[in-house]
N, C-alpha and C positions, 0 to 999 in steps of 0.2 A: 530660422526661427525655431527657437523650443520651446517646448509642452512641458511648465512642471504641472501634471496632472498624478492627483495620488492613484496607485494601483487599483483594478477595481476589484471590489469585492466581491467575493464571489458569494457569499451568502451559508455554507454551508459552514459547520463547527466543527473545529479542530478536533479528528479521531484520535484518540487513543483506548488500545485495547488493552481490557481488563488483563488483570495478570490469569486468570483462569482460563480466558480466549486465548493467551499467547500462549500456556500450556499444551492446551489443544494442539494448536498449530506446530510449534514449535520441530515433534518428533516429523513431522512430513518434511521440514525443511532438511532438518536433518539428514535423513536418509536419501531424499531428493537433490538438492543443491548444499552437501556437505562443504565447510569453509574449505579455502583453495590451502596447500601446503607449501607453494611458491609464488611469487611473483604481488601484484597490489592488493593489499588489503583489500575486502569487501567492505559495501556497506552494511552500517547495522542494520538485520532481516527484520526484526521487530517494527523499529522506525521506519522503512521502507516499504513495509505493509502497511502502514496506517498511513504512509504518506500515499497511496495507489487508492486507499479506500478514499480517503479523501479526495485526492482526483478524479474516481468513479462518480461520485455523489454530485462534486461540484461542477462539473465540466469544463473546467480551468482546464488551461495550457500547465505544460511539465514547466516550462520558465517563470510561471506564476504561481507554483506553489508556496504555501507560507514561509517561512524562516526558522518555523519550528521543525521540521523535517530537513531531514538530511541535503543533502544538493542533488538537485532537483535532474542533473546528468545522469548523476549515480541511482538516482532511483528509476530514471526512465532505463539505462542499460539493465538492473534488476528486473523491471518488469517484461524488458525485452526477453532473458533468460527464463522465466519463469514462465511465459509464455509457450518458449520455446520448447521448453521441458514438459509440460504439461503440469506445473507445479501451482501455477494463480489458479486452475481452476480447483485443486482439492483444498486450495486453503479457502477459498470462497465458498467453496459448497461446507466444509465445515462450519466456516462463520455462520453460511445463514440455517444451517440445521441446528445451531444452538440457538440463532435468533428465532425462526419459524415456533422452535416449542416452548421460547415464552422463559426458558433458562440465562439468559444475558439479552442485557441491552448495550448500544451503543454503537458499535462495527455495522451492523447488514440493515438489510438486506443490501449486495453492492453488484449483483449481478448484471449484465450487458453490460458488457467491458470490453467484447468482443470489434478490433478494427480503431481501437483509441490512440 
């Protein structure tokens, strides 16, 4: 027997970050998780951070992410790396030190991420 049951919604609005926030952000990727020289393209970092804030917020499953973010594989093995690297946590703590002083909205606060 099957369930066509539409997905559930998780409730939570589609992130995307200002281009000013991805500015921010951007030079830590950089220097941190610079694009590979060989072997499979990465994902787009940009989309792949708003596809994590967004999983932070909603507490959606990685397979339940929207369709506007990249595949939902490649963003879980990014946020694995980024983790690993110590690189999710200065791009979060940037977000939300732009959010805390009231300079951007939208992205943060996305903190306790920690074990997802």
């Amino acid at each position: 027997m099957t369930h066509d049951r539409p997905a559930r919604q998780w409730g939570a609005p589609i992130t995307r970050l200002s281009d000013e926030q991805w500015e921010q952000v951007r030079p830590v990727l950089e220097k941190c998780d610079p694009p590979r020289r060989i072997g499979r393209k990465r994902v787009d970092p940009r989309g792949a951070l708003e596809a994590i804030i967004y999983r932070l917020h909603s507490g959606c499953t990685w397979n339940t992410l929207p369709k506007q973010y990249p595949d939902d594989s490649s963003v879980h093995r990014t946020y694995q790396r980024w983790q690993r690297l110590g690189v999710l946590d200065q791009l979060l703590d940037i977000l939300e030190e732009r959010t805390a002083s009231g300079s951007e909205t939208g992205a943060g606060p996305v903190r306790r991420h920690r074990g997802i």
